[in-house]
C-alpha positions in Angstrom: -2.8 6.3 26.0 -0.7 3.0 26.1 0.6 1.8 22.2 3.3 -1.0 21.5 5.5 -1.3 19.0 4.9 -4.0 16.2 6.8 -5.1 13.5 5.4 -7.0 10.3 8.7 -7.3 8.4 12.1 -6.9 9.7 12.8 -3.1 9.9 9.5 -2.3 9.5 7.9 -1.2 12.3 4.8 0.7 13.5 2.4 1.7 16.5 -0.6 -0.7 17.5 -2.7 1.6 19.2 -5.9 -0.8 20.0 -9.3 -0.5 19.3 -10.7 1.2 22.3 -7.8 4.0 22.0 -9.2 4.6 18.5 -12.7 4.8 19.9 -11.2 7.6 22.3 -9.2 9.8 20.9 -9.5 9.1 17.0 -12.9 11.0 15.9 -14.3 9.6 12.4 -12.8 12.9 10.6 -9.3 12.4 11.6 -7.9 11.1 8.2 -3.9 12.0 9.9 -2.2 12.8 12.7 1.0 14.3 13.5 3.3 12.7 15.9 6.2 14.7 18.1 9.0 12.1 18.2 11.6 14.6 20.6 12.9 17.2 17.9 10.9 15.8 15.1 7.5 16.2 13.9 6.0 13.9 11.0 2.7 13.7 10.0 0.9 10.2 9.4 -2.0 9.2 7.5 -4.7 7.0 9.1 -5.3 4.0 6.8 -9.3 3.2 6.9 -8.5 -0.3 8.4 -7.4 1.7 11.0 -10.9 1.9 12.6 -11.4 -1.2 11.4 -9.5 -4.6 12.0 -6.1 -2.8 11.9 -5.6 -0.1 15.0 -2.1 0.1 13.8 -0.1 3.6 12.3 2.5 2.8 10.1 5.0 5.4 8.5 8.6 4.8 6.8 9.9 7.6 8.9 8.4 6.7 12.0 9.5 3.0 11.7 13.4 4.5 11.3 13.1 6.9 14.5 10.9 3.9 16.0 13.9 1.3 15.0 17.2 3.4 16.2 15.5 5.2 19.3 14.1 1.9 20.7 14.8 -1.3 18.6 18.6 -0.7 17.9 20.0 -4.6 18.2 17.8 -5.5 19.9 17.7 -9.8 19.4 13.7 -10.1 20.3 11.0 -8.3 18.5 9.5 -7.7 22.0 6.7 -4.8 21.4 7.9 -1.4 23.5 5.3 0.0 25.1 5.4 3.9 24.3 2.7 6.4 25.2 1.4 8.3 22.8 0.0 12.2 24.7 -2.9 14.0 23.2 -0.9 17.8 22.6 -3.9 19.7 23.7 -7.8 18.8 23.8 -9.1 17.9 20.3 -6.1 17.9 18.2 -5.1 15.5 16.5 -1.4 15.7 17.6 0.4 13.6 19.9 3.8 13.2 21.5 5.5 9.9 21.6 7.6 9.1 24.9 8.5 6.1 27.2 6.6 5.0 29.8 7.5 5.1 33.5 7.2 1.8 35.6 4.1 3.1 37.1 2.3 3.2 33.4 3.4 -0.1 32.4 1.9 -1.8 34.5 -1.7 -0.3 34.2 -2.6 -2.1 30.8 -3.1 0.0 27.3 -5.2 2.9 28.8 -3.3 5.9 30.6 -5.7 9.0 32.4 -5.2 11.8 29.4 -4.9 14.2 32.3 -2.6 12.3 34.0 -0.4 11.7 31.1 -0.3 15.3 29.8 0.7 16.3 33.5 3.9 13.9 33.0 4.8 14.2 29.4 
């Protein structure tokens, strides 16, 4: 699946995943996920707005790896598109990575299979 980066405050930034990627891959009795970000693993807590009005994941650690990896002076607060790759069937682990050329410009939803075979 396709997320973005978004940013409330400066230097606080997070993952807006979207509302139809929640339907998909976020069953009702995920209350956390963990997120491979290269060598790191964190885990994150899913706040109930998250199936709600706020699709969004938001971490202190992930907004620092989020901030130097892709967000390093940069000027704009442009949202990064990122995809975020199901580790398995069922799990509720993912591994973030950029996007090729190819993904950006298919909109917010990536074919699981598809992405798995690339990430």
């Amino acid at each position: 699946m396709l997320v973005e980066t978004f940013g409330r405050t400066p230097g606080k930034t997070g993952l807006h995943v979207g509302v139809e990627n929640v339907q998909r891959f976020f069953p009702e009795s995920i209350s956390e996920i963990d997120l491979h970000l290269g060598h790191l693993q964190i885990r994150c807590s899913l706040n109930p707005e998250f199936r709600r009005d706020q699709p969004e994941i938001f971490d202190e650690r992930l907004s620092v790896w989020l901030e130097s990896k892709y967000l390093h002076g940069k000027r704009d607060k442009t949202p990064i598109r990122l995809a975020m790759v199901p580790i398995g069937i069922g799990t509720n682990i993912f591994r973030l990575r950029p996007v090729s050329l190819d993904e950006q410009g298919k909109g917010k939803q990536v074919d699981v299979e598809k992405a798995v075979q690339v990430g």
